[in-house]
SEFIZA-3560 file (N, C-alpha, C; in Angstrom, 3 decimals):
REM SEFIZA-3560
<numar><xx>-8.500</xx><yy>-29.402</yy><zz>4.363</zz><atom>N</atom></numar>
<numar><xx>-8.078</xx><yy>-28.323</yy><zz>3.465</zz><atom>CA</atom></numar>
<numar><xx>-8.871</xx><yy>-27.072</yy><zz>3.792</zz><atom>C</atom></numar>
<numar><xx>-8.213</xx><yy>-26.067</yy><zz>4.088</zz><atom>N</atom></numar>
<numar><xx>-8.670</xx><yy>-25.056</yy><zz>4.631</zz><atom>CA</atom></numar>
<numar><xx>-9.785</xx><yy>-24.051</yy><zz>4.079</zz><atom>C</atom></numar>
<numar><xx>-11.141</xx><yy>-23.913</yy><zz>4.529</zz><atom>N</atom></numar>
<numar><xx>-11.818</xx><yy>-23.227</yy><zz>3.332</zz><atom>CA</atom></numar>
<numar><xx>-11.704</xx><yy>-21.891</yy><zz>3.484</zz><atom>C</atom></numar>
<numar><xx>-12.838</xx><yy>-20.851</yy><zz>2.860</zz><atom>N</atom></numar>
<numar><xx>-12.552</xx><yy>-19.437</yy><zz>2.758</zz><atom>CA</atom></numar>
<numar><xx>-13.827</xx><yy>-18.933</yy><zz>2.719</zz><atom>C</atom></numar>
<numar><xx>-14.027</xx><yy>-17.951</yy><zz>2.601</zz><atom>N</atom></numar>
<numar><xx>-15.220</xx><yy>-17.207</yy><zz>2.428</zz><atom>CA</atom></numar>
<numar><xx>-15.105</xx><yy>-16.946</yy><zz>0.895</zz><atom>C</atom></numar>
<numar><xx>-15.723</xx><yy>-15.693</yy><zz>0.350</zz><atom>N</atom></numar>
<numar><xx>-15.577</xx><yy>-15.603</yy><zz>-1.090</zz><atom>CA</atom></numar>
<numar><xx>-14.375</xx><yy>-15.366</yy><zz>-1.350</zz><atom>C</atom></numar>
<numar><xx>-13.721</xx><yy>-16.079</yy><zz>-2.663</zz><atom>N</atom></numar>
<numar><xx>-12.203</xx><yy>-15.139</yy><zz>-2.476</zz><atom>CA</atom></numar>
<numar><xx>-11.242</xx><yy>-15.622</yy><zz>-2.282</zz><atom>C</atom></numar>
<numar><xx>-9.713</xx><yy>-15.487</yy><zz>-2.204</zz><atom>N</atom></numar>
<numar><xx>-8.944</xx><yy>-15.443</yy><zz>-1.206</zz><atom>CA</atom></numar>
<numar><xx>-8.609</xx><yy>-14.810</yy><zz>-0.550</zz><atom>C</atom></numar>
<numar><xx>-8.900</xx><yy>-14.798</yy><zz>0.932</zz><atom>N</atom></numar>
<numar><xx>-8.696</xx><yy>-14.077</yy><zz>2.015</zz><atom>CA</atom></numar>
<numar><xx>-6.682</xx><yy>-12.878</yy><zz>1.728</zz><atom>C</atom></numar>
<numar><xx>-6.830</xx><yy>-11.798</yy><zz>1.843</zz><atom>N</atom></numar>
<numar><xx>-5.853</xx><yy>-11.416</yy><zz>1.706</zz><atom>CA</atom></numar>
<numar><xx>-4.586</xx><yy>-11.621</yy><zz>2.883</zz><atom>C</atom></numar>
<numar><xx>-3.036</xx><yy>-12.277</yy><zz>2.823</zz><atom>N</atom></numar>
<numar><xx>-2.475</xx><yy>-11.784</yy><zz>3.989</zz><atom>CA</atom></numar>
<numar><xx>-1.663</xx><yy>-10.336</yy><zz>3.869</zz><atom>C</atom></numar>
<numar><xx>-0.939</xx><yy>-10.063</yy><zz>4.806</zz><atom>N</atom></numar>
<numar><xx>-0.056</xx><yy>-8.884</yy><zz>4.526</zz><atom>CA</atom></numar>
<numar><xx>0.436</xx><yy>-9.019</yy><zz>3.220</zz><atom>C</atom></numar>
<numar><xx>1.439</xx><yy>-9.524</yy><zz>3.343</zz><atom>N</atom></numar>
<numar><xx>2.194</xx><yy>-9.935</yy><zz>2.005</zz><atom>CA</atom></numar>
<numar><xx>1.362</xx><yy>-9.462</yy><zz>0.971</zz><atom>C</atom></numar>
<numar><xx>0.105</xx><yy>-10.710</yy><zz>0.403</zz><atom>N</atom></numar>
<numar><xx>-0.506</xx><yy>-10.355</yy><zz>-0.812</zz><atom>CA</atom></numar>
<numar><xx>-0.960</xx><yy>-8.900</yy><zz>-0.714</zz><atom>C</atom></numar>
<numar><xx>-1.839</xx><yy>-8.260</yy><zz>0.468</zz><atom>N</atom></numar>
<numar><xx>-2.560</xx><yy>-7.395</yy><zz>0.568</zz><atom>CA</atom></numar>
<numar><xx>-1.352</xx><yy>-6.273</yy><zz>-0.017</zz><atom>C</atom></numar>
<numar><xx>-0.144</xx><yy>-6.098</yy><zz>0.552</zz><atom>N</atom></numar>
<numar><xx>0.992</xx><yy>-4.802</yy><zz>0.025</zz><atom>CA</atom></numar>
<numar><xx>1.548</xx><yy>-5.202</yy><zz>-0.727</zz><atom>C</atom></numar>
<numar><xx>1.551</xx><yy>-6.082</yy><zz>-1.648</zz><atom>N</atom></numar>
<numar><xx>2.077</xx><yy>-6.233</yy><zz>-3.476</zz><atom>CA</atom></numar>
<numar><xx>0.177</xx><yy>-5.486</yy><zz>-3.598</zz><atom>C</atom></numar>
<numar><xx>-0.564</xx><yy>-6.247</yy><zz>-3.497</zz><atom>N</atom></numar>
<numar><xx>-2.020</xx><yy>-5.247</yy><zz>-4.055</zz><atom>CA</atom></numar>
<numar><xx>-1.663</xx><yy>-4.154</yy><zz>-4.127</zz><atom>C</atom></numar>
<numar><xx>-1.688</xx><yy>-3.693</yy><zz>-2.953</zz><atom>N</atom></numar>
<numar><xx>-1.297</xx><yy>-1.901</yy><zz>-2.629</zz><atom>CA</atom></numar>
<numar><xx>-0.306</xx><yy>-1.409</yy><zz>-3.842</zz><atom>C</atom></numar>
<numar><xx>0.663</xx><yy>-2.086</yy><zz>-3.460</zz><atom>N</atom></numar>
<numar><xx>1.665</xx><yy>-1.620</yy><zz>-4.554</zz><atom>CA</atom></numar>
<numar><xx>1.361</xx><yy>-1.812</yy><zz>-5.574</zz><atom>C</atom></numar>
<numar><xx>0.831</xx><yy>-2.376</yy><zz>-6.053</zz><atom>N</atom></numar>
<numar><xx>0.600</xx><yy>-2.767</yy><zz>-7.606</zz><atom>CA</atom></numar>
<numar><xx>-0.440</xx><yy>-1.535</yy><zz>-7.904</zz><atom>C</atom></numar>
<numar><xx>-1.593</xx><yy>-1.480</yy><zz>-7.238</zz><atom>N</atom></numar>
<numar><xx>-1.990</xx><yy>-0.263</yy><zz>-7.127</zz><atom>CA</atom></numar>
<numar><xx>-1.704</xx><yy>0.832</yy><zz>-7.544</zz><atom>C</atom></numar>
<numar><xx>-0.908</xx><yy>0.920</yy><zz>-6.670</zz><atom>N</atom></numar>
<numar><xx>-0.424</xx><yy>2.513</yy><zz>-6.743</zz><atom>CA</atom></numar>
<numar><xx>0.498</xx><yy>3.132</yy><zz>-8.338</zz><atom>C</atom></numar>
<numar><xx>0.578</xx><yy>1.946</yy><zz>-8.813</zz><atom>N</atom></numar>
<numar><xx>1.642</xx><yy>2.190</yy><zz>-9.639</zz><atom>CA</atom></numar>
<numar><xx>0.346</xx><yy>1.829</yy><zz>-11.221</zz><atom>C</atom></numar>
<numar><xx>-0.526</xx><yy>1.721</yy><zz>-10.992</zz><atom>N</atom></numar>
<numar><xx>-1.794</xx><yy>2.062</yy><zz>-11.738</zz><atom>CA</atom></numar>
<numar><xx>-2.477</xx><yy>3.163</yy><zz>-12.095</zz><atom>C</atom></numar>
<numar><xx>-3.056</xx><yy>3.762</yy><zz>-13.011</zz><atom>N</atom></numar>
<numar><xx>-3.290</xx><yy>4.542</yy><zz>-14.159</zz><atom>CA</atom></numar>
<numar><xx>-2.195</xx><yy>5.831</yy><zz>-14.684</zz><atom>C</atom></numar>
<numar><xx>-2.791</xx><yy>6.459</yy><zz>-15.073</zz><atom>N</atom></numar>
<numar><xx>-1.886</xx><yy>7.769</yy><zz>-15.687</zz><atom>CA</atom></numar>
<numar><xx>-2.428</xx><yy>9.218</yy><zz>-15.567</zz><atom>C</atom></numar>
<numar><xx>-1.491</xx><yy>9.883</yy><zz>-14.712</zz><atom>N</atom></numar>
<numar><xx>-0.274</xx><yy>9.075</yy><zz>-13.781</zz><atom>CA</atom></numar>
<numar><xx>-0.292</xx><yy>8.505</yy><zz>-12.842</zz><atom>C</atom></numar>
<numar><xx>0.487</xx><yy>7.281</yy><zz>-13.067</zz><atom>N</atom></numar>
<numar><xx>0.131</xx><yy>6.409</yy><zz>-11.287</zz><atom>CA</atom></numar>
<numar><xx>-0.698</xx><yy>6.884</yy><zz>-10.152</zz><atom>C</atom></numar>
<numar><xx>-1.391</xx><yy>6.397</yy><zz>-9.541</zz><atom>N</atom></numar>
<numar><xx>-1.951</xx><yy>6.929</yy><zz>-8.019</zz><atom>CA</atom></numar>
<numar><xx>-0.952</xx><yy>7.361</yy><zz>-7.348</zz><atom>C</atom></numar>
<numar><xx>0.045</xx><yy>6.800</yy><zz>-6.936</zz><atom>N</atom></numar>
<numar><xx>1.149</xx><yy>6.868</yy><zz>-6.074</zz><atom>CA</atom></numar>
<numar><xx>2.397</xx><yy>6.716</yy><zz>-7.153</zz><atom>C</atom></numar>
<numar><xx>2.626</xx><yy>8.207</yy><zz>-7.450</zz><atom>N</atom></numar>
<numar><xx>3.466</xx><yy>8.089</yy><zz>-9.186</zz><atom>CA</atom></numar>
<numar><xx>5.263</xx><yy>7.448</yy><zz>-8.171</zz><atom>C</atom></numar>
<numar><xx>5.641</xx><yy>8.090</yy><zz>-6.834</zz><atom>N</atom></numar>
<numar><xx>6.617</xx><yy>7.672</yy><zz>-6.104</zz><atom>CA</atom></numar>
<numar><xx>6.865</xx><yy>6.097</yy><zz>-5.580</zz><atom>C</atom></numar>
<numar><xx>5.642</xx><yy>5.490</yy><zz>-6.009</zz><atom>N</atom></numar>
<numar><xx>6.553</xx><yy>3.958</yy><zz>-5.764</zz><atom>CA</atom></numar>
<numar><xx>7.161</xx><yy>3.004</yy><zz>-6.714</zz><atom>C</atom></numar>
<numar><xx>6.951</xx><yy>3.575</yy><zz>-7.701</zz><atom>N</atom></numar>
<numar><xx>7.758</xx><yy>2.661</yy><zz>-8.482</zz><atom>CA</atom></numar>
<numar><xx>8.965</xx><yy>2.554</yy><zz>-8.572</zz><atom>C</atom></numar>
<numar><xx>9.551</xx><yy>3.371</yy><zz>-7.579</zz><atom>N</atom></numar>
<numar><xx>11.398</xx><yy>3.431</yy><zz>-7.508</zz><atom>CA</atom></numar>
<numar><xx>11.229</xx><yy>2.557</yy><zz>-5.878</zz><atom>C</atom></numar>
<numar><xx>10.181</xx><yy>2.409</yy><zz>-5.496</zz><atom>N</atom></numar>
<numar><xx>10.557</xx><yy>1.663</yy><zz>-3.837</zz><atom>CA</atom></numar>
<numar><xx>10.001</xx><yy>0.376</yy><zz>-3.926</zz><atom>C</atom></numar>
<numar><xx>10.306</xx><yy>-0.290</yy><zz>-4.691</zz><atom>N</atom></numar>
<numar><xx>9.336</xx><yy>-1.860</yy><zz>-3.978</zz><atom>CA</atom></numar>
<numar><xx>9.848</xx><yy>-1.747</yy><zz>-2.577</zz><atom>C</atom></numar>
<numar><xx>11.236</xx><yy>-2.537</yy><zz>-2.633</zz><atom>N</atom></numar>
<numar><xx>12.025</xx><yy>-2.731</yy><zz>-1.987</zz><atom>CA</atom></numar>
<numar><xx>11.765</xx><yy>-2.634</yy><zz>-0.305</zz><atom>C</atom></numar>
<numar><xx>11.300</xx><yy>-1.262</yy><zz>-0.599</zz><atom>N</atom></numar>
<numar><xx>11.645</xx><yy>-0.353</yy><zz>0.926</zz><atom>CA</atom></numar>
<numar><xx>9.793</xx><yy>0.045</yy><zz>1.147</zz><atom>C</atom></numar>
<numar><xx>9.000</xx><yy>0.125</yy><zz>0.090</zz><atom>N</atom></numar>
<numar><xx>7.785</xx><yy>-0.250</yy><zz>0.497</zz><atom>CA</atom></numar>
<numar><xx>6.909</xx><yy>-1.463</yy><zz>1.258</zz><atom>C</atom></numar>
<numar><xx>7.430</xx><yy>-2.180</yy><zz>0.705</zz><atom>N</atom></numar>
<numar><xx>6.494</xx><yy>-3.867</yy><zz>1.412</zz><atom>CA</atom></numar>
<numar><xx>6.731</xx><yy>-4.000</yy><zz>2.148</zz><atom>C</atom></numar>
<numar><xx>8.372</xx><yy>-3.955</yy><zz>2.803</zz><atom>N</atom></numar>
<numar><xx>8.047</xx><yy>-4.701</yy><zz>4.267</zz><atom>CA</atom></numar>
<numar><xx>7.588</xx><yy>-4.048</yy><zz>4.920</zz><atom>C</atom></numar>
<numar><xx>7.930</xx><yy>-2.435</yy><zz>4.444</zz><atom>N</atom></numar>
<numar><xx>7.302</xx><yy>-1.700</yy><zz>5.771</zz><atom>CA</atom></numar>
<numar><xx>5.812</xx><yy>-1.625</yy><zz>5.800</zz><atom>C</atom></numar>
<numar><xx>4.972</xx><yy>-1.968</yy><zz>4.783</zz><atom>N</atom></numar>
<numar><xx>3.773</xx><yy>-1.833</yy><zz>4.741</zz><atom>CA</atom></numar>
<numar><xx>3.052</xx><yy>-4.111</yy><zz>5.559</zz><atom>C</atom></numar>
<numar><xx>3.881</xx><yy>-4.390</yy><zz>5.269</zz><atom>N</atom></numar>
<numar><xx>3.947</xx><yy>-5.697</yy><zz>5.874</zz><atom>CA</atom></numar>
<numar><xx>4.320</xx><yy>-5.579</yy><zz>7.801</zz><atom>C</atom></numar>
<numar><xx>4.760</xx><yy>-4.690</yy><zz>7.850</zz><atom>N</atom></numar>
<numar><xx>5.144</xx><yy>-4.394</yy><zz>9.221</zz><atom>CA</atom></numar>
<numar><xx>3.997</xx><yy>-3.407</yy><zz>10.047</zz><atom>C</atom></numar>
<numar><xx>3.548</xx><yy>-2.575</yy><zz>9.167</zz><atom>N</atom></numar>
<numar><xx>2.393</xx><yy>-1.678</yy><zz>9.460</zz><atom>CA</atom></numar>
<numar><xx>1.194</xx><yy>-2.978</yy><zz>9.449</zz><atom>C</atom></numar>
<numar><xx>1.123</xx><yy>-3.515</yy><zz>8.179</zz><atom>N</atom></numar>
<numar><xx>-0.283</xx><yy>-3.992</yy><zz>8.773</zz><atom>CA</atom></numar>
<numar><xx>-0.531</xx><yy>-5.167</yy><zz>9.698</zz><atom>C</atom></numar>
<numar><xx>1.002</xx><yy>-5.586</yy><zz>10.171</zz><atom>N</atom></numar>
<numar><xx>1.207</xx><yy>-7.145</yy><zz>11.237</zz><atom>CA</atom></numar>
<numar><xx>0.461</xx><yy>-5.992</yy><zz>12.147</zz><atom>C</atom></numar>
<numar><xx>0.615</xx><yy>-4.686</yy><zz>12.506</zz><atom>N</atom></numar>
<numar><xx>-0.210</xx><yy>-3.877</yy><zz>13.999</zz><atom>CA</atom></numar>
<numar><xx>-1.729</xx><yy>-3.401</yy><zz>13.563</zz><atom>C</atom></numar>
<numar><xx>-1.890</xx><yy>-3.594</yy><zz>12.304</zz><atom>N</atom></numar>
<numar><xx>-3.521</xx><yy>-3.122</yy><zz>11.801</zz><atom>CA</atom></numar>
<numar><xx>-3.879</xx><yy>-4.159</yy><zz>10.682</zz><atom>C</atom></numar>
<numar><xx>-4.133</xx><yy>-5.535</yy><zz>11.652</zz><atom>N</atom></numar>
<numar><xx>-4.467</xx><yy>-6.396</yy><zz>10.421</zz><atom>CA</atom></numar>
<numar><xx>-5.883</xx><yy>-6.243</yy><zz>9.517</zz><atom>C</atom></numar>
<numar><xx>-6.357</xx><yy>-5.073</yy><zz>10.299</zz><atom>N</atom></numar>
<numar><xx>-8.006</xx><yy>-5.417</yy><zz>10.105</zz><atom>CA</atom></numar>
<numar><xx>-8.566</xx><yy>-4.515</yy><zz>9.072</zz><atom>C</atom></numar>
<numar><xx>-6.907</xx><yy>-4.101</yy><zz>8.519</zz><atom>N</atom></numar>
<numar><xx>-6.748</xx><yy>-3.091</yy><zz>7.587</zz><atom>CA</atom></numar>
<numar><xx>-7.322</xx><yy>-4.097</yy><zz>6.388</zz><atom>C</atom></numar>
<numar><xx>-6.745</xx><yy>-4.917</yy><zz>6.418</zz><atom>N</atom></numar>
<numar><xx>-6.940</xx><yy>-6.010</yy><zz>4.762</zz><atom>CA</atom></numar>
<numar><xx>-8.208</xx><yy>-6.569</yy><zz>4.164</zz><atom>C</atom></numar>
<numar><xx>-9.136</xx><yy>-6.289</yy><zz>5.657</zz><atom>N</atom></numar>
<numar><xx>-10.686</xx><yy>-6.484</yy><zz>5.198</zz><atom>CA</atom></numar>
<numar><xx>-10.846</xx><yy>-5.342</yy><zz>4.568</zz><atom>C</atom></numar>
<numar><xx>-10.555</xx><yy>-3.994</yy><zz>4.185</zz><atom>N</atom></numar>
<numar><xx>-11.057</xx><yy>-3.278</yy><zz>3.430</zz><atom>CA</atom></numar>
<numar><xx>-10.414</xx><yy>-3.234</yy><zz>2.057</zz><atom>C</atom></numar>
<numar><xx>-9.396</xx><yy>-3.750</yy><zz>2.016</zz><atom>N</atom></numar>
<numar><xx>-8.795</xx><yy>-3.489</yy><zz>0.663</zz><atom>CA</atom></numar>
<numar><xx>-9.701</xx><yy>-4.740</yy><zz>-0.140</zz><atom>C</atom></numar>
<numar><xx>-9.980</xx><yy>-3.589</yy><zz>-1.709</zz><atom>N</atom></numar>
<numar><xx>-10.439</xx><yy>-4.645</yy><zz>-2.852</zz><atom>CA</atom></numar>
<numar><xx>-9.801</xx><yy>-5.141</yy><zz>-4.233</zz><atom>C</atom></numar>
<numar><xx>-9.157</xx><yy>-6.259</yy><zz>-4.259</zz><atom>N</atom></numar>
<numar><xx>-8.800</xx><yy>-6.276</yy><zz>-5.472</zz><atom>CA</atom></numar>
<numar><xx>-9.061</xx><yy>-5.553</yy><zz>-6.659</zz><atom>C</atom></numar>
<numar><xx>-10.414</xx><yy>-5.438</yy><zz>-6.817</zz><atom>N</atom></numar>
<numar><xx>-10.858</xx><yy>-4.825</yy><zz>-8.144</zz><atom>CA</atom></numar>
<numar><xx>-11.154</xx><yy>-3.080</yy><zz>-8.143</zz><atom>C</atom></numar>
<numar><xx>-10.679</xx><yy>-2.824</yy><zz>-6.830</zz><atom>N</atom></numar>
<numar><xx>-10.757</xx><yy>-0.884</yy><zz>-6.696</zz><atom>CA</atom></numar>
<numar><xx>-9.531</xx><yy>-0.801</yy><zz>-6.331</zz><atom>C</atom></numar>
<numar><xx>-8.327</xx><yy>-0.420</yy><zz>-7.248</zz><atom>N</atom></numar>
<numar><xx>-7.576</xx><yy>0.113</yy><zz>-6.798</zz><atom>CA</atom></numar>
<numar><xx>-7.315</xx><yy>1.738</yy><zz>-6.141</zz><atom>C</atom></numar>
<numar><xx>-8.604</xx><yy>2.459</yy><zz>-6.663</zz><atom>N</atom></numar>
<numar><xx>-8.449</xx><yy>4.015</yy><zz>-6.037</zz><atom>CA</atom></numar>
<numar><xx>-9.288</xx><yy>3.958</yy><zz>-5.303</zz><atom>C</atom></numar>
<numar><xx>-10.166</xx><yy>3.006</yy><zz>-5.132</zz><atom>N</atom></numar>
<numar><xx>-10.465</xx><yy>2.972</yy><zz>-3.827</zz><atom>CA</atom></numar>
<numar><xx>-9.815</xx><yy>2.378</yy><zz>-2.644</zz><atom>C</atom></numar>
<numar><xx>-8.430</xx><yy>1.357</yy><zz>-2.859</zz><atom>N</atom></numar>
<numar><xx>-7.894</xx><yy>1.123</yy><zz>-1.889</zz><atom>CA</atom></numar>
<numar><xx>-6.612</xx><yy>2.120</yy><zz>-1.728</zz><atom>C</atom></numar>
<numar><xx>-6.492</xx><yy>2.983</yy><zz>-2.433</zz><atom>N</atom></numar>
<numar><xx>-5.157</xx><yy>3.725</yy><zz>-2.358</zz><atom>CA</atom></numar>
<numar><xx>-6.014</xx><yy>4.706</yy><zz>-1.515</zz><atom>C</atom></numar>
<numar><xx>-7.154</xx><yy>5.182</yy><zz>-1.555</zz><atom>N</atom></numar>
<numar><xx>-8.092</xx><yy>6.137</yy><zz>-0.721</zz><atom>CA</atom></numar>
<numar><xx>-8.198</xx><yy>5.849</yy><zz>0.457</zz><atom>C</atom></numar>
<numar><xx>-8.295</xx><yy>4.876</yy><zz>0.646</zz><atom>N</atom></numar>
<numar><xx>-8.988</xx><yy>3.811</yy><zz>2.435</zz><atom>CA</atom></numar>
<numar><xx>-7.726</xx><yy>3.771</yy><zz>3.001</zz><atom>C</atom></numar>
<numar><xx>-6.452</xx><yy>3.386</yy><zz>2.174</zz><atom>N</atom></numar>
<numar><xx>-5.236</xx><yy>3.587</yy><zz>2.841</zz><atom>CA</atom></numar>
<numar><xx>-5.001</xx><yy>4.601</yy><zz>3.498</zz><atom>C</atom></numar>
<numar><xx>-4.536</xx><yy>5.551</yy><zz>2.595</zz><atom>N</atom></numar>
<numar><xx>-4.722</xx><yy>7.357</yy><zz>2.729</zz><atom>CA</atom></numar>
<numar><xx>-5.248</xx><yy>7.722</yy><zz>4.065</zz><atom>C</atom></numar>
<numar><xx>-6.205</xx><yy>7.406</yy><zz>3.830</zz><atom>N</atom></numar>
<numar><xx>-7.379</xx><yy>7.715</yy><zz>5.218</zz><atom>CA</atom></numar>
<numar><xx>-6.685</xx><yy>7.476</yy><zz>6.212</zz><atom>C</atom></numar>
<numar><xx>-7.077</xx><yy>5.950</yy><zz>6.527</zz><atom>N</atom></numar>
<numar><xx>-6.448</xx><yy>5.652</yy><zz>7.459</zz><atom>CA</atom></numar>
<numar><xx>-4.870</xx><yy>5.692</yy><zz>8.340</zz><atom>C</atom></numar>
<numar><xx>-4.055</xx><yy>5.761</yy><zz>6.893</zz><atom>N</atom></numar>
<numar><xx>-2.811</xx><yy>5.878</yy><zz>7.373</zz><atom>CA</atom></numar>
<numar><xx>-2.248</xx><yy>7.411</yy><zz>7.299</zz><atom>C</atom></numar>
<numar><xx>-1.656</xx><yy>7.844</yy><zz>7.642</zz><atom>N</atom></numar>
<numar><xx>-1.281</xx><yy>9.246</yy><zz>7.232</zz><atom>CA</atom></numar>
<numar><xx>0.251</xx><yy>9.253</yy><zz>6.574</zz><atom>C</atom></numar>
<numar><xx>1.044</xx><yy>8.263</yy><zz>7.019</zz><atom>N</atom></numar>
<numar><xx>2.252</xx><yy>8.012</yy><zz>6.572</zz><atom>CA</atom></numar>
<numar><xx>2.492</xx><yy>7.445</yy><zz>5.098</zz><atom>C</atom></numar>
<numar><xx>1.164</xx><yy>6.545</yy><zz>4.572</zz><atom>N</atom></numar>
<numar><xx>1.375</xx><yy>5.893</yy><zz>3.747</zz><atom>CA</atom></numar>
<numar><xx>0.651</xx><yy>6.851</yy><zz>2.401</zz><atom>C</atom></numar>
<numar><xx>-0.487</xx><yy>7.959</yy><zz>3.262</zz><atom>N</atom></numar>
<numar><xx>-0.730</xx><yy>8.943</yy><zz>2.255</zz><atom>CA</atom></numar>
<numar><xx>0.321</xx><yy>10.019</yy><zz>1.786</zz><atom>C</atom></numar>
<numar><xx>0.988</xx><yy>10.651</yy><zz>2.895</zz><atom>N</atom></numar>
<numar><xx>2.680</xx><yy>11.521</yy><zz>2.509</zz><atom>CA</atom></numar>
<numar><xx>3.576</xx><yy>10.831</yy><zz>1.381</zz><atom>C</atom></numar>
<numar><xx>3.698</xx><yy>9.296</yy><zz>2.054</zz><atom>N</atom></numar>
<numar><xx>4.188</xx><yy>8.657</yy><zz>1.084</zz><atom>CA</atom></numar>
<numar><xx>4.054</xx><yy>8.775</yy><zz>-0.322</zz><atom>C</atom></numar>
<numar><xx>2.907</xx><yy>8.161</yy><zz>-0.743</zz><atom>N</atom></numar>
<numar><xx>1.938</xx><yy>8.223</yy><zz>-2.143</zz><atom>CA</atom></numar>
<numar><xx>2.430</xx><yy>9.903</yy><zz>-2.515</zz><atom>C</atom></numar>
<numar><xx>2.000</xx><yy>10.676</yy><zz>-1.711</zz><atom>N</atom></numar>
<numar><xx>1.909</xx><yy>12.201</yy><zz>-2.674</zz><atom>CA</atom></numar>
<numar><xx>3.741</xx><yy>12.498</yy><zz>-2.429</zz><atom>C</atom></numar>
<numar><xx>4.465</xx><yy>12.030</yy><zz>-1.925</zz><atom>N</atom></numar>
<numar><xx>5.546</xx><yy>12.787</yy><zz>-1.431</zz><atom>CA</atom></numar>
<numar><xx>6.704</xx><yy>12.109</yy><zz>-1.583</zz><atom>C</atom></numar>
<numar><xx>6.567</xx><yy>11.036</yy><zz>-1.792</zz><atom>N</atom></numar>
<numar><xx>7.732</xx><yy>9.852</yy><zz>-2.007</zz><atom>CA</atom></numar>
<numar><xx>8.537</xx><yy>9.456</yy><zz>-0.735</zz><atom>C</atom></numar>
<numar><xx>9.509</xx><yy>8.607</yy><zz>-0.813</zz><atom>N</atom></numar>
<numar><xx>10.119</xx><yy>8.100</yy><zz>0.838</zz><atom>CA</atom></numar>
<numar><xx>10.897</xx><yy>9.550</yy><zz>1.432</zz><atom>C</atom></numar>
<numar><xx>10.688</xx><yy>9.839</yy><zz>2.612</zz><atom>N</atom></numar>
<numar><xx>10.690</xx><yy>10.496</yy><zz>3.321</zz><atom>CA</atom></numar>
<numar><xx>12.003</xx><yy>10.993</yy><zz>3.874</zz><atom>C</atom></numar>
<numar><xx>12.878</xx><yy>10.520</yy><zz>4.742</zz><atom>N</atom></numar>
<numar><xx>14.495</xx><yy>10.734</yy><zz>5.342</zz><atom>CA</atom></numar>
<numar><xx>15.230</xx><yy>10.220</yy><zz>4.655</zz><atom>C</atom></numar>
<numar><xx>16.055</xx><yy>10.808</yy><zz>4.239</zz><atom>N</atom></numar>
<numar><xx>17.151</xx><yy>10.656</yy><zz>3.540</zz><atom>CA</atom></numar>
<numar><xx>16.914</xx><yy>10.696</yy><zz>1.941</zz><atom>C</atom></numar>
<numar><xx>15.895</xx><yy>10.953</yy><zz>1.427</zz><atom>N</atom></numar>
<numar><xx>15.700</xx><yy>10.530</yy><zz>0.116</zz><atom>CA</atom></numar>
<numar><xx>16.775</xx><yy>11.626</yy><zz>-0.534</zz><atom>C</atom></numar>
<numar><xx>16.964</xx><yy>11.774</yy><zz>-1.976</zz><atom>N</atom></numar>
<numar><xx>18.031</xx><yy>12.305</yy><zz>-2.536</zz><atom>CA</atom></numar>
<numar><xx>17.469</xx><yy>13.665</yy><zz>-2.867</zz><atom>C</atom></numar>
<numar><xx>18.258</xx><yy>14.397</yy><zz>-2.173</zz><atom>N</atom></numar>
<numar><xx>17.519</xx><yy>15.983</yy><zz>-2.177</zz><atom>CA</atom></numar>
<numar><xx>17.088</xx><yy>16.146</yy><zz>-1.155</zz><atom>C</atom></numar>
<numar><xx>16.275</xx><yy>15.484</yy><zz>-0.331</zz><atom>N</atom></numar>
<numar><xx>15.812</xx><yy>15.805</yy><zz>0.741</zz><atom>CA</atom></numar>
<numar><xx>15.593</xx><yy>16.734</yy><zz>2.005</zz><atom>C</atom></numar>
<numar><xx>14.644</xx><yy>17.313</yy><zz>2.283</zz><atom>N</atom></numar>
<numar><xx>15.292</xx><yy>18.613</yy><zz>3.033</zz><atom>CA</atom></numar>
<numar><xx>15.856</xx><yy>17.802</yy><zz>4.616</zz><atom>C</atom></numar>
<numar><xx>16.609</xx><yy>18.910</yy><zz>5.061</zz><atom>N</atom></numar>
<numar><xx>16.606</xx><yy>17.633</yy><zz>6.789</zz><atom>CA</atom></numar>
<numar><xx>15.766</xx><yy>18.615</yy><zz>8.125</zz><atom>C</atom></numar>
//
């Protein structure tokens, strides 16, 4: 039976419901634009971090503005995101 270090080790999956869950935490939300995207958030954040797994050692369960920050940082797409909502095609959207 497989052991762990402290914890459960995060995978993608859990690590971007975290994120998301996140973001959609205090008032107003960190990331007030995801609560209209699960959908179209996770996988792609499941797809981003299958190429930066080493992203998930920094995220902490118990800091969510600190993991919406470390994201940010690191990602630049996923910070536009957060402040800007989904990007092409959204409704209104400029082109």
């Amino acid at each position: 039976n497989g052991g762990g270090g402290g914890g459960a080790a995060l995978t993608c999956e859990t690590g971007c419901e975290l994120l998301f869950d996140c973001g959609l935490t205090g008032t107003p939300p960190l990331c007030v634009y995801m609560e209209a995207d699960h959908d179209g958030f996770v996988p792609e954040c499941i797809a981003g971090c299958m190429e930066q797994p080493a992203l998930l050692a920094l995220l902490d369960p118990e800091d969510c503005p600190g993991n919406i920050m470390t994201v940010s940082t690191v990602n630049p797409a996923f910070n536009d995101f957060c402040d800007n909502g989904p990007g092409q095609g959204g409704a209104g959207g400029a082109q």
